[in-house]
C-alpha angles and dihedrals in degrees: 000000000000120000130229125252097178098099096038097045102094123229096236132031136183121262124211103277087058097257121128116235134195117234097263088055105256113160105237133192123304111250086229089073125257143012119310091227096049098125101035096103099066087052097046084047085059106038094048093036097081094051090049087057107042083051084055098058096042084072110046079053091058099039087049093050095044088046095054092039085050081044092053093045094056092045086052100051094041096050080057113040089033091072098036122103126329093357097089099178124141107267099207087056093135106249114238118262099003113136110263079226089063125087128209125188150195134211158136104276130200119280112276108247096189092078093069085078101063102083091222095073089048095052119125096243082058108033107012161212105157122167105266098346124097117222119203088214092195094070099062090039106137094192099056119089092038113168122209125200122191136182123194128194141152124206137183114237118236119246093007104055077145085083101056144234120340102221121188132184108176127175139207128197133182137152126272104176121108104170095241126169093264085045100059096039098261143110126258092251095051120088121241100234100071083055101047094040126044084207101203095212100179089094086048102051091038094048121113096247095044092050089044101052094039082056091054101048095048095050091040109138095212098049094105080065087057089064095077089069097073113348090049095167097215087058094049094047086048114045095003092249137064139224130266104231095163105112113235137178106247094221142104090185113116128209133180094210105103088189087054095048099052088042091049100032120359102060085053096050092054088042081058093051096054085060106039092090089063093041093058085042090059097040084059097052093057096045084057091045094050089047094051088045102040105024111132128227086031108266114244121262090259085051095052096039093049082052099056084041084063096038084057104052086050094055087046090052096048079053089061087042092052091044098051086046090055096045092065 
């Protein structure tokens, strides 16, 4: 009869290592008590302790030296642009919170060269040449009068004084140049262009069409008429002047759109033109009334009358003027 092991088969053995394993395999505690790498923490802590912190402290170093070259450049750039035009503030204003060991300038700088690649600096209108017109090319030259503003400054790092001083000497440029009247050599009554352009007009006065108009307008039958527009004779006789009646643009600003300068300017000048007939017609009337008011001695009653005969055929005329413009 067999006998049955059942009772006497324990639920746990010992494998080969000496540890003692349940019978699904589970590692279970050494006889021996605890866990082999009890204890290890504290050793890793020390060993990697040094490293976290030196990486720490890497970068503090590194945030502290990009804080103080952002803090130069701004330094740079404000002991510059805080004294152009029209910011007229004292430049060696100490900046807040920048070291007293620390030093900031300001100074003329060499021509930007760079410049020289956009294609706007090297036009024609700007360098020449130009067909029979001479450019002095320095006046318009964007890269001259060029300020440069630095600021300097050396700082120890936190944590790592071990890696030296941090120096920085950053600059700063920028133009200063606005092409005014005292700029350019003139003064503030003269026009630019003359400056900036030696015009060689002998090819303009000896061409065909300049010849020809100034011929036509020389010889022209109906230029005593013209006289009225600023020579008129009864203003003259009145207030010793007359008045200017040839419409102008009031602007000294140029501009190489053709589009832009007949929307801005030309359509208005022309509109000027339409009415200059009833402004001359106005001006008159009020020259006769004056006359007629503030004449002294006192003009006779056939003056006076021969006056208010003429008021009345101008303002018959400004009704004709006011009906053909409304007829179109």
């Amino acid at each position: 009869m067999l006998k049955n092991f059942n009772s006497s088969t324990p639920t746990r053995f010992r494998n080969f290592f000496g540890r003692r394993r349940d019978r699904v395999g589970r590692k279970s505690v050494s006889r021996t008590g605890g866990d082999p790498r009890r204890g290890l923490a504290p050793v890793e802590m020390a060993l990697t302790l040094p490293l976290l912190m030196a990486f720490v402290a890497a970068l503090v170093a590194f945030g502290y030296a990009a804080s103080w070259k952002i803090r130069s450049e701004v330094v740079a750039r404000n002991v510059g642009w805080r004294n152009r035009h029209p910011r007229w503030v004292n430049w060696e204003a100490y900046p807040a919170e920048w070291p007293r060991s620390a030093t900031f300038d300001r100074h003329g700088g060499p021509q930007l060269s760079d410049l020289d690649q956009f294609s706007v600096t090297q036009a024609p209108v700007i360098r020449g040449p130009i067909s029979q017109i001479n450019v002095d090319s320095n006046v318009l030259n964007f890269s001259r009068d060029v300020i440069q503003g630095g600021a300097q400054i050396q700082r120890t790092p936190p944590l790592l004084p071990g890696l030296g001083q941090i120096s920085y000497d950053t600059e700063h440029q920028y133009l200063d140049d606005f092409f005014t009247h005292s700029e350019m050599g003139i003064s503030n009554n003269s026009r630019r262009i003359p400056r900036i352009y030696d015009l060689d007009l002998d090819f303009v006065r000896g061409s065909g069409p300049v010849i020809a108009a100034i011929s036509a307008i020389e010889n022209n039958p109906q230029r005593q008429l013209l006289i009225a527009l600023e020579d008129d004779p009864e203003f003259i006789a009145w207030s010793g002047s007359a008045p200017d009646f040839h419409p102008r643009i009031s602007t000294r600003n140029y501009e190489l759109d053709v589009g832009w300068v007949r929307q801005r300017y030309v359509t208005g000048l022309l509109r000027s033109i339409e009415r200059l007939p009833q402004t001359m017609a106005n001006s008159t009337i009020r020259l006769y009334r004056q006359q007629i008011d503030e004449s002294i001695p006192p003009l006779s009653d056939g003056a006076i009358a021969e006056l208010e005969r003429k008021i009345e055929e101008l303002q018959a005329y400004i009704e004709r003027l006011r009906e053909r413009a409304g007829e179109r």
